[in-house]
Backbone as a ProteinNet text record, in pm:
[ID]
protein_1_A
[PRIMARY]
XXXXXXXXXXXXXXXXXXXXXXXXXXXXXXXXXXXXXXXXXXXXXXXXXXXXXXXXXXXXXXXXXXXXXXXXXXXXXXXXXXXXXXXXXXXXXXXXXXXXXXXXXXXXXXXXXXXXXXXXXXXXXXXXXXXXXXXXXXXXXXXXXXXXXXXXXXXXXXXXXXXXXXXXXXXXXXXXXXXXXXXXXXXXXXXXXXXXXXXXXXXXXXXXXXXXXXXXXXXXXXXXXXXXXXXXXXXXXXXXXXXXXXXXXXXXXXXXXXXXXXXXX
[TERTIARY]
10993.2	10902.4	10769.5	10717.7	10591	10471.7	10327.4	10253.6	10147.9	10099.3	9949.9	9880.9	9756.6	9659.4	9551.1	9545.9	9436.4	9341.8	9223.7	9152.7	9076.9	9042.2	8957	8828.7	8760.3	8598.5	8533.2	8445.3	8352.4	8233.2	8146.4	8000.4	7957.5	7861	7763	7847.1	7942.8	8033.4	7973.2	7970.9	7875.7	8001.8	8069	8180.9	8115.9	8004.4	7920.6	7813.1	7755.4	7584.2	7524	7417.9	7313.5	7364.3	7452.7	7514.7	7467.4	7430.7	7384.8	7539.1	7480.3	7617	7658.6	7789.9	7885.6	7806.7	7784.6	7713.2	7846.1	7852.4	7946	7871.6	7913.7	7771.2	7843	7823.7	7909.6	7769.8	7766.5	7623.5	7730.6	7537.3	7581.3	7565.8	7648.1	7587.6	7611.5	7532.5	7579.3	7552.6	7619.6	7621.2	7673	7600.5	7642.9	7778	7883.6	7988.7	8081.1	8025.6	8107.4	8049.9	7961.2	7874.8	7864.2	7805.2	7775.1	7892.3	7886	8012	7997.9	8072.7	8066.4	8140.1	8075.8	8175.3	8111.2	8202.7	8132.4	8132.2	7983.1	7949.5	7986.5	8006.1	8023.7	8006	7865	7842.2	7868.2	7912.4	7945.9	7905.4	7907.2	7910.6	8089.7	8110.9	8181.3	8291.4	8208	8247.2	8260.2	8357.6	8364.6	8503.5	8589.4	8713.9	8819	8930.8	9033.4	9020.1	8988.8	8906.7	8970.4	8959.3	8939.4	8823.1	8861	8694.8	8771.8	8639.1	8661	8540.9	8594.2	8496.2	8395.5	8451.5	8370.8	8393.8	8287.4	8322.4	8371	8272	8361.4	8545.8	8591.2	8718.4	8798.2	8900.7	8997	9114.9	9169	9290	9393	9493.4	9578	9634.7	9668.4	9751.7	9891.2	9955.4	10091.9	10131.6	9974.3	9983.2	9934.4	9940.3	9903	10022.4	10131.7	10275	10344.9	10428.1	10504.4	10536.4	10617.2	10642.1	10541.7	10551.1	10415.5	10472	10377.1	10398.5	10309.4	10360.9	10257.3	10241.9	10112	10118.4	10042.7	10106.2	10046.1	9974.2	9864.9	9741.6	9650.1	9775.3	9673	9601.4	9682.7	9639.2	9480.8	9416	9340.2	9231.7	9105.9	9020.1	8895.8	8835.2	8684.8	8649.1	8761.7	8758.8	8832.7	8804.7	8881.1	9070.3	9069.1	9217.2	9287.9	9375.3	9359.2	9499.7	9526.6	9662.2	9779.5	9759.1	9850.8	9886.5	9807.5	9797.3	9868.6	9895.2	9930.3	10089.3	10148.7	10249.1	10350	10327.5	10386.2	10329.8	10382.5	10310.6	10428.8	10315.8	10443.8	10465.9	10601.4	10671.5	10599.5	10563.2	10525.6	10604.8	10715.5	10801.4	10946	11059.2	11163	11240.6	11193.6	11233.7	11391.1	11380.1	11497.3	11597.1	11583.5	11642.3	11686.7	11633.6	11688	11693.7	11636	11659.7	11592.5	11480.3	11391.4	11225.7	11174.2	11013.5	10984.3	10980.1	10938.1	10869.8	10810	10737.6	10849.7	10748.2	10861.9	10751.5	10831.2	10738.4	10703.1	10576.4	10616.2	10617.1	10692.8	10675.9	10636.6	10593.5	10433.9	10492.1	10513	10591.6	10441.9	10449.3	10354.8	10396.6	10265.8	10232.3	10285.3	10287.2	10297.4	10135	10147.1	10072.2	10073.5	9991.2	9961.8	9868.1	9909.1	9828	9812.8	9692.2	9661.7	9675.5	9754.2	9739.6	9621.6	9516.9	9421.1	9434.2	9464	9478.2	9280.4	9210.2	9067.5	9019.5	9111.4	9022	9047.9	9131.8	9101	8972.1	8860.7	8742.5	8631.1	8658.8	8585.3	8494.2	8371.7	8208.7	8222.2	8250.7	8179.5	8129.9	8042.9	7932.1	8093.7	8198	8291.2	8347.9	8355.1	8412.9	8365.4	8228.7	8161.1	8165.1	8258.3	8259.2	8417.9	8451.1	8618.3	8654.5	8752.8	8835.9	8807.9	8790.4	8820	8901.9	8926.4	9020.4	8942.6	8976.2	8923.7	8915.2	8874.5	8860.3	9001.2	9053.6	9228.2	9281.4	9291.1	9393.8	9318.2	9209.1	9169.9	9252.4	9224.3	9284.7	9452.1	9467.8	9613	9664.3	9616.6	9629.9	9627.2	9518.2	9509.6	9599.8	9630.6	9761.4	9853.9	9887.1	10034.6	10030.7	9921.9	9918	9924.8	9920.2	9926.3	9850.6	9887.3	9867.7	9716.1	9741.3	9591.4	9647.6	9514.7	9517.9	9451.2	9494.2	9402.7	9433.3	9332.5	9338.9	9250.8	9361.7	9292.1	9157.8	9079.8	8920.5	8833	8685.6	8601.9	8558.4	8665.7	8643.1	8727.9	8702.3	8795.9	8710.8	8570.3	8462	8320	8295.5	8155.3	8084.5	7999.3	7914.1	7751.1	7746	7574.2	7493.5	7492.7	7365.4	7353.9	7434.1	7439.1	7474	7478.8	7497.8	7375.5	7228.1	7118.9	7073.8	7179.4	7107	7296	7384.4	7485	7595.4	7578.1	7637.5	7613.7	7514.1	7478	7378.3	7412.8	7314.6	7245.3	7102.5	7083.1	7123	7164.9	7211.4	7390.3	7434.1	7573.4	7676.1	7753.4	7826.2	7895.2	7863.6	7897.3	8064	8045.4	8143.6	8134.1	8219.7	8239.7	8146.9	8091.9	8018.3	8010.9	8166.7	8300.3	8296.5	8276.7	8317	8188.8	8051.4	7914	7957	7926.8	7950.8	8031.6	8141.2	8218.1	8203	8171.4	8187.7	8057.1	7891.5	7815.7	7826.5	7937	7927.3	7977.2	7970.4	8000.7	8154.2	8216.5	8390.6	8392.2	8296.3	8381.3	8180.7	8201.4	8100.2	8071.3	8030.5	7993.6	7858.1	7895	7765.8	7653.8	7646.2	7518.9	7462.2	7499.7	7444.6	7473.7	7404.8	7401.3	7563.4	7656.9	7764.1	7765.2	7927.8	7928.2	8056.6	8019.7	8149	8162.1	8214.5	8308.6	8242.8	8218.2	8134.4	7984.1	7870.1	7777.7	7779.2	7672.3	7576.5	7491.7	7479.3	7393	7334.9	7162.2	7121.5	6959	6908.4	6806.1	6662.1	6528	6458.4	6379.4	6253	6139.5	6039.7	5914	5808.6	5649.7	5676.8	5523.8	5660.1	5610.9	5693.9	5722.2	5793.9	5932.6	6008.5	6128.7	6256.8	6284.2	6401.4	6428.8	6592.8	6626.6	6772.3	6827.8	6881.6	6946.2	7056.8	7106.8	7227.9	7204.2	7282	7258.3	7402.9	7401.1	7463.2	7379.9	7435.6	7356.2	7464.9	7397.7	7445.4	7407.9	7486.1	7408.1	7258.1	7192	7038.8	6932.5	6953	6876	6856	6982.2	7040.5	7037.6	6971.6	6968.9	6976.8	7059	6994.5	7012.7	6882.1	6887.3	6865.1	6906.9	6914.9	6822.6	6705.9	6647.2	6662.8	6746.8	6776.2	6629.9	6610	6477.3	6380.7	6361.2	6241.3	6234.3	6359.6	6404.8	6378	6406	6351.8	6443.6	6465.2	6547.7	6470.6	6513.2	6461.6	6513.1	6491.6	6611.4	6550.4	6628.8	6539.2	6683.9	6557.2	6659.3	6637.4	6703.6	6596.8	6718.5	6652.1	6761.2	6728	6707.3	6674.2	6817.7	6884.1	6966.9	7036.4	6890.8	6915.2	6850.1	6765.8	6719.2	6687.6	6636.8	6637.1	6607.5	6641.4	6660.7	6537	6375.8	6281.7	6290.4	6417.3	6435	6398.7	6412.4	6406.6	6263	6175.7	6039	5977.3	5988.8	5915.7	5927.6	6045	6101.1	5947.8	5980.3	5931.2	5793.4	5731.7	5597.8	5520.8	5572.9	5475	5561.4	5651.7	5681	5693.2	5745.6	5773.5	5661.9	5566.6	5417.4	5369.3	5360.8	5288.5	5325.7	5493.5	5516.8	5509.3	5466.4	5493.7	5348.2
9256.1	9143	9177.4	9066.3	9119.9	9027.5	9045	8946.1	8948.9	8851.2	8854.4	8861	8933.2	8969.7	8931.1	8927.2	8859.1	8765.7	8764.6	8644.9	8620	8460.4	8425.2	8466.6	8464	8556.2	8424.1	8341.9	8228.9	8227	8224.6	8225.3	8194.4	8296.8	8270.6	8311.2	8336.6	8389.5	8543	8510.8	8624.1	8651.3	8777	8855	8942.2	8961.3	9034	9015.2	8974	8930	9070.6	9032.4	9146.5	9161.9	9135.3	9170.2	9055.5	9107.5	8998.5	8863.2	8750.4	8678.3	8716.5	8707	8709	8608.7	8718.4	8630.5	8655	8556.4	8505.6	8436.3	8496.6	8451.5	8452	8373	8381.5	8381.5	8514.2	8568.2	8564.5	8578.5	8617.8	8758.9	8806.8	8971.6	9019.6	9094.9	9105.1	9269.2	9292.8	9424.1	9390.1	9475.9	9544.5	9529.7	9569.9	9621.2	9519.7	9425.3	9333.1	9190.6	9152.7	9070.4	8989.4	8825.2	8772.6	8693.8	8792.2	8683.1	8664.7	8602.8	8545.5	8634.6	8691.8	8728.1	8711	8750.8	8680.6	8808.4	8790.2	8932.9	8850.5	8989.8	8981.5	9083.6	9046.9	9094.9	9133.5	9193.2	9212.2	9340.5	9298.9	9463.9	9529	9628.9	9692.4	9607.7	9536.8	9522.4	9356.4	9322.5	9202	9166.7	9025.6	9007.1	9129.1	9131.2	9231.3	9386.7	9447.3	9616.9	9706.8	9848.4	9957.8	10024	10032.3	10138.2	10263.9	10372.9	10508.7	10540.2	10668.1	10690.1	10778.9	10825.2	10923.4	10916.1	10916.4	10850.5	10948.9	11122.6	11223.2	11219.1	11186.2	11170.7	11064.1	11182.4	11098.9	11059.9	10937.3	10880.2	10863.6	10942.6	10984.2	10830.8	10816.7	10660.4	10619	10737.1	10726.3	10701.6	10691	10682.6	10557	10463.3	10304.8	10254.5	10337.7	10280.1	10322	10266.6	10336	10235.7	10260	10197.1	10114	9977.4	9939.3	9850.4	9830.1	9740.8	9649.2	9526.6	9449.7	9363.1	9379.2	9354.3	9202.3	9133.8	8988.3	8996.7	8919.9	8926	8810.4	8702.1	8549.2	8431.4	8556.6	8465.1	8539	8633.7	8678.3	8618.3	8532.7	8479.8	8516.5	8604.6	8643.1	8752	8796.1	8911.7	9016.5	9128.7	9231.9	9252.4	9328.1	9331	9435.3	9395.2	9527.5	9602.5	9697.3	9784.1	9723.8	9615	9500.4	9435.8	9359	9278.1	9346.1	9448.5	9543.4	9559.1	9645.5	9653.7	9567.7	9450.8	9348.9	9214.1	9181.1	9037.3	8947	8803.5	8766.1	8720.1	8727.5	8700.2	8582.5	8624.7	8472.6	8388.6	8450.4	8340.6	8385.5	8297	8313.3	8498.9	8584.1	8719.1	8754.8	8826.1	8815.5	8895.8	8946.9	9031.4	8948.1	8828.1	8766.7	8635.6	8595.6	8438.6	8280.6	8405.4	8284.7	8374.5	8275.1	8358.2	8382.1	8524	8566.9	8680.5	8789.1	8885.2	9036.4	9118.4	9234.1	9297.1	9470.1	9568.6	9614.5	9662.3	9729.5	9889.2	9924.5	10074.7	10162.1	10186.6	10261	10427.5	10498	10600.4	10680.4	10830	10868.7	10830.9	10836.7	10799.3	10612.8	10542.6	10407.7	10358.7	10249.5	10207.1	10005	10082.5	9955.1	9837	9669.7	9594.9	9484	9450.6	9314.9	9231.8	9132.1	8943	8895.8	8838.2	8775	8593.3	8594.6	8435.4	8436.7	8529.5	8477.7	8463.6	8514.2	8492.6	8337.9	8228.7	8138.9	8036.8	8153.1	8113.3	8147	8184.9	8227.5	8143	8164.7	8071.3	7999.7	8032.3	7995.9	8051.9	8014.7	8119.5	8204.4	8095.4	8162.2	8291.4	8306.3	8429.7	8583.5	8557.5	8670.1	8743.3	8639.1	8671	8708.6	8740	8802.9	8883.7	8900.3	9006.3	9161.9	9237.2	9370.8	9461.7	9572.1	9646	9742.8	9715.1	9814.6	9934.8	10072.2	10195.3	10229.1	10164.3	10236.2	10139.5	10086.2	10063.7	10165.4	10191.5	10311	10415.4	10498.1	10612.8	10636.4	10494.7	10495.5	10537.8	10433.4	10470.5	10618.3	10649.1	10776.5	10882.5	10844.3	10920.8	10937	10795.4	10801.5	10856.9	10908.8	10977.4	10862.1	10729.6	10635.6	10718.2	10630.9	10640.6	10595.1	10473.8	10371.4	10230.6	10167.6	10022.4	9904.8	9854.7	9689.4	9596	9477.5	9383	9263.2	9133.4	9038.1	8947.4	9053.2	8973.5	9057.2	9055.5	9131.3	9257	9337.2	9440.8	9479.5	9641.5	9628.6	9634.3	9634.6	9634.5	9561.8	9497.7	9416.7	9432.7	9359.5	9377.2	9464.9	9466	9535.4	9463.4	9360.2	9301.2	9329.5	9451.3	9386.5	9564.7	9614.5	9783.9	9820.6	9771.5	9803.3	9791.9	9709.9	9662.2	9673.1	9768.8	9803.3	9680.2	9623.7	9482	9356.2	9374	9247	9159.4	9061	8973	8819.9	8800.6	8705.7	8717.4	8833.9	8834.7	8787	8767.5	8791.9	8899.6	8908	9090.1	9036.2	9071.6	8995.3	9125.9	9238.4	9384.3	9428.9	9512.2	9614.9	9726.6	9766.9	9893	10035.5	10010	10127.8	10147.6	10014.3	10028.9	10072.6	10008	10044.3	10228.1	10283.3	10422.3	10518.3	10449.2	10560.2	10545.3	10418.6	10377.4	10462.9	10473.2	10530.7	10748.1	10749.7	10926.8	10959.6	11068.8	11123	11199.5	11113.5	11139.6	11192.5	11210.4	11273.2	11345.5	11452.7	11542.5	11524.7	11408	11356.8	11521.8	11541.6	11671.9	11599.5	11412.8	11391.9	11312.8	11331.7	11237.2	11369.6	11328.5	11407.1	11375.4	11250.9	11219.7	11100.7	11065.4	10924.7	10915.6	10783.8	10691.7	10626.1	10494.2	10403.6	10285.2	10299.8	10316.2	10252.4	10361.2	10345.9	10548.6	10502.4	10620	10686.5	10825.1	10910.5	10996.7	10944.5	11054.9	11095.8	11187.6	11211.6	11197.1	11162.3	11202.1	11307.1	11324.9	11424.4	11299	11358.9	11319	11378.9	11460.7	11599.5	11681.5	11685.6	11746.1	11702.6	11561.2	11473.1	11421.4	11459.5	11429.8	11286.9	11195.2	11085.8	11077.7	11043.6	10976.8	10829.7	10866.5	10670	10699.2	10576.1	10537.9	10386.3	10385.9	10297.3	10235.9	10104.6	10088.6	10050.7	10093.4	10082.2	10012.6	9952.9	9835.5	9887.7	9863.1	9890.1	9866.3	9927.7	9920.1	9911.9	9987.9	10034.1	9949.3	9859.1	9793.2	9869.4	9867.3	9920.6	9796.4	9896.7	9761.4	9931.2	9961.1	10111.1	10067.3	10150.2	10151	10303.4	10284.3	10386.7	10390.5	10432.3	10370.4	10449	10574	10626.7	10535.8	10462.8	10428	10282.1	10193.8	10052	9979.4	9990.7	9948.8	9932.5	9824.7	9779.6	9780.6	9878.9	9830.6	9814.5	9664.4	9634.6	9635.1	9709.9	9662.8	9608	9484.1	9370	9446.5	9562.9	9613.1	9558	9558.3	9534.5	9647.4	9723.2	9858.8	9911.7	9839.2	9923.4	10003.7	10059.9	10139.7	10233.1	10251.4	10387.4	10444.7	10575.7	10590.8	10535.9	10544.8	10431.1	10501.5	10454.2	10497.6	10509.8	10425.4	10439.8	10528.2	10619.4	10769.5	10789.9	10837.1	10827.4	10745.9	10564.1	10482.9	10513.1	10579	10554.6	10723.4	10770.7	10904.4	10906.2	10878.4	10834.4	10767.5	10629.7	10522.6	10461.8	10426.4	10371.9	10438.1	10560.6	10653.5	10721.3	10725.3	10774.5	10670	10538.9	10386.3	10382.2	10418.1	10336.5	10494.1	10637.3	10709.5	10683.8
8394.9	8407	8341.9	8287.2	8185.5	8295.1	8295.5	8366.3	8257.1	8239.6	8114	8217.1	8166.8	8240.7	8176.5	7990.1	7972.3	8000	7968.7	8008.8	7838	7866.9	7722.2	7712.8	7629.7	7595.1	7572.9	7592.8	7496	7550.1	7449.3	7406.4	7581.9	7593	7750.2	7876.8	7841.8	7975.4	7988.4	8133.4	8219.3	8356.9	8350.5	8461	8555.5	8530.5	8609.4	8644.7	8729	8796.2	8736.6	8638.5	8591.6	8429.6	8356.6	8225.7	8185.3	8063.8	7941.3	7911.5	7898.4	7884.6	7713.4	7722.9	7592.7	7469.7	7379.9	7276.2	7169.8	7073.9	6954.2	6867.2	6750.9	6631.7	6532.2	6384.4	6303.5	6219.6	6118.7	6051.5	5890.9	5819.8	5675.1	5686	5566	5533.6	5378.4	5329.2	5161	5180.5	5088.3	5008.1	4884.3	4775	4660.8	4622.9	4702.2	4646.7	4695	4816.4	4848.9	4819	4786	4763	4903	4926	5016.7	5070.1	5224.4	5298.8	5439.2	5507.7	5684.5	5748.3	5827.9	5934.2	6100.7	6183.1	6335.3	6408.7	6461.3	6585.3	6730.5	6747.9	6903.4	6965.9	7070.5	7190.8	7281.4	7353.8	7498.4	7614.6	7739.9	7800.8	7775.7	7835.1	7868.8	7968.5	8066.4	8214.6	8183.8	8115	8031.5	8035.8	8072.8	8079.1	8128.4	8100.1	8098.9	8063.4	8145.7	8074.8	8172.3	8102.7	8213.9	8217.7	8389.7	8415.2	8449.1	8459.9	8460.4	8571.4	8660.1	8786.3	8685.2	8585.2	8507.5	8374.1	8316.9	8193.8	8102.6	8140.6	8056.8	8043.4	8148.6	8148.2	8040.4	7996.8	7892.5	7938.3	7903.2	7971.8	7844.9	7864.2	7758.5	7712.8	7627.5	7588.1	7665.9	7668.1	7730.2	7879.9	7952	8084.5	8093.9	8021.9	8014.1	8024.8	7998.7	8013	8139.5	8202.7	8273.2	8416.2	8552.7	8620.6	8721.8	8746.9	8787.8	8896.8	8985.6	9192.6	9182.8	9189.9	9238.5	9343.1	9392.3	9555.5	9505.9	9636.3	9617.5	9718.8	9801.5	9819.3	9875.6	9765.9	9789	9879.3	9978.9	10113.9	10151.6	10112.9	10139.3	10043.7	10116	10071.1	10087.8	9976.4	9973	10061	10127.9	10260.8	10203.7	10303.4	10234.6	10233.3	10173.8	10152.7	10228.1	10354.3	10460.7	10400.5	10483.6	10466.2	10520.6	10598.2	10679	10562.3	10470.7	10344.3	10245.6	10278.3	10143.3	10188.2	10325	10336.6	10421	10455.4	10506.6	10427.8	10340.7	10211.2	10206	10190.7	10124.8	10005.6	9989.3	9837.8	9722	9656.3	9600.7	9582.2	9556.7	9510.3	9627.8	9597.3	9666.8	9631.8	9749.8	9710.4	9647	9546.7	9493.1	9562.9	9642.7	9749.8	9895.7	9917.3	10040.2	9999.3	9834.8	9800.6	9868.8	9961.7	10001.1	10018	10080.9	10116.3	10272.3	10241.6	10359.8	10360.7	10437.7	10429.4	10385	10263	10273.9	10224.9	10221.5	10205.5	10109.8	10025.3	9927.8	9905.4	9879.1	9854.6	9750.9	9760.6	9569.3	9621	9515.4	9472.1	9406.6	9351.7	9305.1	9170.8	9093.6	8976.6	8917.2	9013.1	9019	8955.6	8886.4	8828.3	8984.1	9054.4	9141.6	9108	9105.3	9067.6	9207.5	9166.7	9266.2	9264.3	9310.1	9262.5	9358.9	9304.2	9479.7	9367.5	9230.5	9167.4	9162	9166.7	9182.9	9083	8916.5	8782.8	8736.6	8866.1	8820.6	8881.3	8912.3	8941.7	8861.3	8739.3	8642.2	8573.8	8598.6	8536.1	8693.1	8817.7	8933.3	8968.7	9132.1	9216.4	9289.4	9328.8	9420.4	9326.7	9232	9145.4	9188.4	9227.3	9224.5	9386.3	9449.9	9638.5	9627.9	9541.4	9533.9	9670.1	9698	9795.8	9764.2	9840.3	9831.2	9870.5	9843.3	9887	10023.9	10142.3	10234.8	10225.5	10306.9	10291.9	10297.9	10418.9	10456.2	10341.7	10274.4	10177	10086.1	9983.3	9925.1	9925.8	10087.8	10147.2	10125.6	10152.6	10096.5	9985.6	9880.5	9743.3	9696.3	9714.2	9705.7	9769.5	9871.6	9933.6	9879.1	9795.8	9726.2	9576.8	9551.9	9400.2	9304.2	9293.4	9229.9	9087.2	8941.7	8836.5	8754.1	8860.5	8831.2	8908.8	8916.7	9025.1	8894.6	8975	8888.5	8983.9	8957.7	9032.5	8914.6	8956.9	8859.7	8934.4	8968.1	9044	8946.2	8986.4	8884.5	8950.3	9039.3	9096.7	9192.4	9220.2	9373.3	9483.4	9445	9564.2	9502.6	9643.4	9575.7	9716.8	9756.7	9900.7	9853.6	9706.6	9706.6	9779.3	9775.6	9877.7	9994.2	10067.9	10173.8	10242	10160.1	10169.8	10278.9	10270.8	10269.2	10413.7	10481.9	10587.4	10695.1	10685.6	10747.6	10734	10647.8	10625.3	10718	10738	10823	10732.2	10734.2	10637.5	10718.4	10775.9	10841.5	10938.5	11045.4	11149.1	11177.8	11042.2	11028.5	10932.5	11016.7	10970.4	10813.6	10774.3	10587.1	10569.7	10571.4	10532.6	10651.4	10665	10831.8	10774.2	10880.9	10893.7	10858.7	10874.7	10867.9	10654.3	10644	10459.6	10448.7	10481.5	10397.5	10424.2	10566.6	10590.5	10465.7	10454.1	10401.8	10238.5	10201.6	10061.3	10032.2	10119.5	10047.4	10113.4	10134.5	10123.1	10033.5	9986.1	9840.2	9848.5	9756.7	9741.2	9614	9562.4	9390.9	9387.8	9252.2	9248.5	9071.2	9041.4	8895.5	8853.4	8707.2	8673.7	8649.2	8663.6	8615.7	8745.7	8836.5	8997.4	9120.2	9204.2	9308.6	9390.4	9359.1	9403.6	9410.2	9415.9	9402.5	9503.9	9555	9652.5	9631.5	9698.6	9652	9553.6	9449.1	9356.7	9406.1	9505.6	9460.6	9391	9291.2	9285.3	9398.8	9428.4	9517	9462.1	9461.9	9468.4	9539.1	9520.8	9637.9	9524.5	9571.1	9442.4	9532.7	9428.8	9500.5	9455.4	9475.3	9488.6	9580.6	9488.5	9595.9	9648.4	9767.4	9900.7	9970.7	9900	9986.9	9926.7	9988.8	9911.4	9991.9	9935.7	9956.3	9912.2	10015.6	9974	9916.1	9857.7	9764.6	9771.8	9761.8	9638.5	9627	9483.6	9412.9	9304.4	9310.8	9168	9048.9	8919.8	8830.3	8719.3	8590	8530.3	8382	8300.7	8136.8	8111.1	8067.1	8032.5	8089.7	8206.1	8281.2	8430.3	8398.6	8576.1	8710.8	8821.5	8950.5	9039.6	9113.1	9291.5	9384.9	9409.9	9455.1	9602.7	9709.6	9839.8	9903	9975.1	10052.1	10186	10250.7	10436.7	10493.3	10457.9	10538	10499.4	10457.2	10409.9	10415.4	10440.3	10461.1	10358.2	10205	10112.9	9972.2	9978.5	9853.2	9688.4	9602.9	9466.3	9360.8	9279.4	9243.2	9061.6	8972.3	8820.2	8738.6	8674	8564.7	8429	8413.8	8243.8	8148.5	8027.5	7900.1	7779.1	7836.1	7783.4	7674.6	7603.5	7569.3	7459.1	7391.7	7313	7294.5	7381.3	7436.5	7593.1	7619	7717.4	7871.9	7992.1	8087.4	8179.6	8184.1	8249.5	8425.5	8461.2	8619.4	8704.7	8646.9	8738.7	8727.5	8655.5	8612.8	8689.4	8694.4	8772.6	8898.9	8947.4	9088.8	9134	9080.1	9131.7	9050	8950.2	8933.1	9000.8	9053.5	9093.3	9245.8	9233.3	9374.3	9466.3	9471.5	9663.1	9655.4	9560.5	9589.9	9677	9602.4	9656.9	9842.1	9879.6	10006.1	10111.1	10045	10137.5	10248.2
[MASK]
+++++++++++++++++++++++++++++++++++++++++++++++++++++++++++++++++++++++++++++++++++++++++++++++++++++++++++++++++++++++++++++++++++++++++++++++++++++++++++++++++++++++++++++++++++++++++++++++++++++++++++++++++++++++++++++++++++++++++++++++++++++++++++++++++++++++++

């Protein structure tokens, strides 16, 4: 069975809150040797339609491991909430299971080096506000995955985790529990040991700054060109930068430890 996964690209489409929207341009250009002709640029981030991400970017992902046996868990009943380990190993069929010839709930079983995918149907919310409140994958489905040595995951939403707004304050937003407590906790301790961050979890960034003779703890996610939405719990203080910095160095670190944790100590 084959599934398209693509999605279309057109002018101003924005997949990520904070990324420049998709620019498409059809320019002149001459040279010498080719004389004057049309061709069309195109813009984009990284984090744009149908892609892979990497927890680390030094890391190389061989070609031949893009191929190979793949599970896909359906999902669709799960709306804008997370995606539990219940959701994962008791689902139901999308269609009439070809194993009992009707719909009903069955299991799936993911093997090591399985290439696991998500159905949640949410990229057909694409250029809405609802797109960006997608489903997530909980900690115990994570833990899972990882248990089973899987190959790589995907899911057709614009992530397998979202909730930054809301990291900052234990997931409570307005006096309502927006994420469990349990995910902010574990998503911001440090699961992997990146050489250029103090550590990273379930993808925020961690790291501590100085400033005189006080250190400070963060984490943060960060965005092409100098994108932050940084988190200080000692200090109760959200700071968030819109930069479009992107073709040279990203001053974040500098402002943060120059001028602001001087300003609020």
């Amino acid at each position: 069975m084959l599934i398209d996964v693509s999605m279309p690209i057109t002018a101003g489409s924005v997949f990520r809150l904070g990324t420049p929207p998709v620019e498409i341009a059809l320019r002149r250009f001459y040279h010498e040797s080719e004389g004057e002709y049309e061709s069309v640029v195109l813009s984009l981030s990284a984090h744009t339609a149908t892609h892979v991400d990497l927890v680390f970017a030094e890391n190389r992902i061989e070609p031949e491991r893009m191929i190979g046996r793949g599970k896909l868990i359906v999902v669709t009943q799960v709306s804008g909430s997370e995606i539990q380990l219940d959701d994962v190993e008791h689902q139901a069929c999308p269609e009439p299971c070809p194993e009992q010839g009707r719909r009903e709930s069955r299991r799936v079983e993911i093997e090591s080096g399985d290439f696991v995918f998500f159905r949640t149907d949410w990229s057909k919310l694409v250029g809405t506000e609802e797109y960006h409140n997608h489903p997530e994958l909980s900690p115990e489905v994570v833990q899972w995955l990882v248990s089973k040595r899987i190959n790589a995951v995907g899911i057709d939403a614009r992530g397998l985790g979202r909730g930054r707004r809301h990291g900052e304050n234990g997931g409570v937003w307005m006096g309502e529990r927006i994420i469990s407590e349990k995910w902010v906790e574990e998503s911001t301790k440090k699961h992997a040991s990146p050489s250029w961050a103090d550590g990273y979890g379930y993808q925020w960034w961690l790291k501590t700054y100085h400033a005189g003779s006080t250190s400070v703890d963060s984490f943060y996610a960060a965005g092409w060109g100098g994108q932050r939405i940084m988190v200080f719990p000692s200090l109760d203080m959200v700071v968030v930068f819109t930069g479009g910095n992107y073709v040279g160095d990203e001053p974040v670190d500098e402002i943060i430890t120059r001028y602001i944790l001087p300003a609020v100590r």
